[in-house]
ZAMARGU-4260 file (C-alpha; in steps of 0.2 Angstrom, whole numbers, plus 5000, padded with zeros to 4 digits):
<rodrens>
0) 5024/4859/4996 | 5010/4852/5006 | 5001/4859/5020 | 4991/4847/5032 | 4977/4855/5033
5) 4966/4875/5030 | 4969/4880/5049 | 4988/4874/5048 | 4990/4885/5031 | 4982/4901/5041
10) 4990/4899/5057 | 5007/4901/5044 | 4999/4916/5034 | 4994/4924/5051 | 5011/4923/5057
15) 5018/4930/5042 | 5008/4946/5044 | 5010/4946/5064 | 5030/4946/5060 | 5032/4959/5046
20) 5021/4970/5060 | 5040/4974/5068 | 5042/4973/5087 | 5046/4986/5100 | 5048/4987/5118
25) 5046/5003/5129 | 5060/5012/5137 | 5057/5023/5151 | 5065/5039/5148 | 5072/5050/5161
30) 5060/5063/5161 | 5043/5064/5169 | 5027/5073/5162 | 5022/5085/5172 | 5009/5076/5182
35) 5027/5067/5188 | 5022/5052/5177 | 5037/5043/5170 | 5040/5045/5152 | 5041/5031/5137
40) 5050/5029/5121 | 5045/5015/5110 | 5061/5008/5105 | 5059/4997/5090 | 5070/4979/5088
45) 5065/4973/5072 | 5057/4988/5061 | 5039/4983/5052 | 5040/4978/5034 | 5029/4980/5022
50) 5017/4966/5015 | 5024/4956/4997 | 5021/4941/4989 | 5038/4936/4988 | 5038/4936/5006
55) 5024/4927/5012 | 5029/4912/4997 | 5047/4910/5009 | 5036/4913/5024 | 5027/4898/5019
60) 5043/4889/5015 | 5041/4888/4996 | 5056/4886/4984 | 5050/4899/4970 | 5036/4914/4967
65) 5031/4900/4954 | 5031/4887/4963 | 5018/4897/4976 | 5006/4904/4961 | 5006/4886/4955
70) 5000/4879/4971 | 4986/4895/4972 | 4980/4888/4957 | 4980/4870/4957 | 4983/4864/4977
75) 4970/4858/4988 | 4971/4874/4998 | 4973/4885/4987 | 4959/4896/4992 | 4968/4901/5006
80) 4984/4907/4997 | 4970/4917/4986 | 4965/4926/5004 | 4984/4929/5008 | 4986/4937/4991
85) 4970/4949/4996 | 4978/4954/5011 | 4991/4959/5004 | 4982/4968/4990 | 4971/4975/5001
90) 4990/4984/5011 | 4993/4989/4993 | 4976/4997/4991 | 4976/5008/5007 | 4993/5016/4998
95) 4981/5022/4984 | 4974/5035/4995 | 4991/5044/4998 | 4998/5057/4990 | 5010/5049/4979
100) 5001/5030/4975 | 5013/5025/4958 | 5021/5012/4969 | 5006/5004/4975 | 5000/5005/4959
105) 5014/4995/4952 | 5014/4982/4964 | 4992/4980/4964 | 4995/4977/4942 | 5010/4964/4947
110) 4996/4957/4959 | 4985/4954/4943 | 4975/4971/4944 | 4969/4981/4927 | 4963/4999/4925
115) 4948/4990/4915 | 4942/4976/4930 | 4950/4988/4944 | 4952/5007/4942 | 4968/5011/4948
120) 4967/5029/4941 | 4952/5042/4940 | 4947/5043/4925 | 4955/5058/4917 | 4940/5067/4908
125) 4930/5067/4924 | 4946/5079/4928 | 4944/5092/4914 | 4935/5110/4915 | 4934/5123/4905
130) 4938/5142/4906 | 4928/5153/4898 | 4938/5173/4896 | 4924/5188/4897 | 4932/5203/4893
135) 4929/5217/4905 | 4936/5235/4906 | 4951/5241/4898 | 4961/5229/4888 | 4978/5222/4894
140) 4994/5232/4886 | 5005/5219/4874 | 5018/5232/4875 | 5025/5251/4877 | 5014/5258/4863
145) 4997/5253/4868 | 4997/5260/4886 | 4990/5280/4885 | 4994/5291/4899
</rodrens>
């Protein structure tokens, strides 16, 4: 794979992230607000995907996942396949903030994250408290025999 030059290389990576954006046209509906303003509905023709590696590397028109990585790491411009990958890390980051992250998770350690360079995960002892029981009043009945009337 060769690329002319940096600018041709992010003019491809830029498309790539313009595309998996989706597109959508606006339909008007035939309801009006109540100012008598016509209504819209965003109609989607091609839904927005998600950011992947795998997807840029056909974007660019390589053969293999391999054959991309080995260009990142060896190729005359391969520092800007480096920034693609942060982009796309950076998506996979975002995720970590919702309530369920695993997925993103996955997918940032496949992107070359650890816990030990990047923490994915809080650390757990940060997490623990402890309960200290102070017995007050009458103890709690364990059964039929303890309670006195």
């Amino acid at each position: 794979m060769k690329f002319i030059s940096t600018r041709q290389l992010r003019h491809l990576t830029t498309a790539y992230f313009s595309y998996i954006k989706g597109s959508f046209h606006f339909e008007q509906l035939p309801a009006t607000t109540a100012r008598g303003k016509a209504k819209q509905q965003k109609v989607w023709d091609r839904q927005p995907e998600p950011p992947t590696l795998t997807g840029l590397a056909l974007h660019l028109g390589f053969d293999s996942l391999a054959e991309f990585e080995a260009y990142e790491q060896k190729g005359e411009l391969s520092s800007e396949l480096k920034r693609a990958r942060l982009l796309i890390a950076a998506e996979y980051e975002k995720r970590l903030h919702q309530p369920s992250p695993t997925g993103a998770i996955f997918a940032l350690k496949t992107l070359g994250w650890n816990e030990h360079d990047h923490p994915v995960d809080n650390d757990q002892s940060s997490k623990t408290f402890t309960i200290n029981m102070v017995d007050t009043g009458v103890p709690i009945a364990r059964n039929e025999k303890d309670v006195k009337l």
